[in-house]
C-alpha positions, 0 to 999 in steps of 0.5 A: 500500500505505502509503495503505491503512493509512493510511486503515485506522489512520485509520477505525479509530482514529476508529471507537475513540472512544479518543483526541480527534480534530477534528471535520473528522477524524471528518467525513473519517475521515482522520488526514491532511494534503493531500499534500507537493508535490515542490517541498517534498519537495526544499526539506526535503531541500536544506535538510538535505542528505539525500535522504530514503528512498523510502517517507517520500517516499511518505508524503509524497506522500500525507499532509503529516503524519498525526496520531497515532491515540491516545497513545502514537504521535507525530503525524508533522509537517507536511514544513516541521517536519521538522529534525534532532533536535539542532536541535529537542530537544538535551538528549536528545542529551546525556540518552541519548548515544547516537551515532546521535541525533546525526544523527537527523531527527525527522520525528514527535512534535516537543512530544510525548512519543514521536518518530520518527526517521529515521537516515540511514546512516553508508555507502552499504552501510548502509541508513536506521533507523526509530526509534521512541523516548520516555522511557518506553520502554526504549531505541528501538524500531526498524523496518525501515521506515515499512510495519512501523510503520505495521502495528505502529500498525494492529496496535494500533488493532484491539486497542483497537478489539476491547477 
């Protein structure tokens, strides 16, 4: 299911001529990467001694990144970049103090100008938060998972491809 909107944001958004794509981008009409393996899908998660939720597995195991198909979403990193937030851009920490970034792994947009985060949950009964966050938005813009987002980009790439 994620990969077919993948490829459906991908053949869309290149389709768009919106935004500026690689040459071998519009060639494969992919936005994508070659997929993480699970030696690296474990390194990262040993590395920040978490275990990440399934669907970003899943993405993973399709795409080692995905660039962003206009621009106002991030590009998601390459698995190796993936870091807590505090340890790539701490003064957002100290900008918006908001306790959940404090423990926010950012997975998109690292020297751009949106992110998006995965807050891992406080308790067992809690579940992982999917955060799409800039400081030209009001406050984060949350989703219940990687699916609901990458619809809501899907979503976006067809009305920019209708305009």
């Amino acid at each position: 299911m994620m990969e077919n909107l993948l490829n459906d944001i991908s053949e869309k958004a290149i389709k768009s001529k919106d935004f500026n794509f690689t040459p071998e981008q519009i060639k494969n009409n992919w936005l994508g990467n070659i997929p993480a393996s699970e030696k690296q899908i474990s390194e990262a998660e040993n590395k920040l001694n978490i275990r990440f939720p399934a669907d970003y597995k899943e993405f993973l195991r399709i795409t080692n990144g995905f660039s962003a198909p206009n621009d106002v979403e991030p590009s998601f990193e390459n698995i190796e970049n993936i870091d807590y937030l505090k340890n790539v851009d701490e003064f957002i920490l100290e900008a918006y103090s908001l306790v959940e970034l404090e423990n926010a792994i950012i997975v998109g947009g690292i020297s751009e100008e949106q992110y998006f985060l995965l807050l891992p949950p406080k308790a067992k009964n809690e579940k992982w938060k999917y955060w799409k966050f800039a400081n030209w938005m009001a406050g984060e813009q949350p989703f219940e998972n990687l699916k609901e987002y990458f619809e809501d980009v899907l979503e976006f790439v067809n009305k920019k491809v209708t305009e």
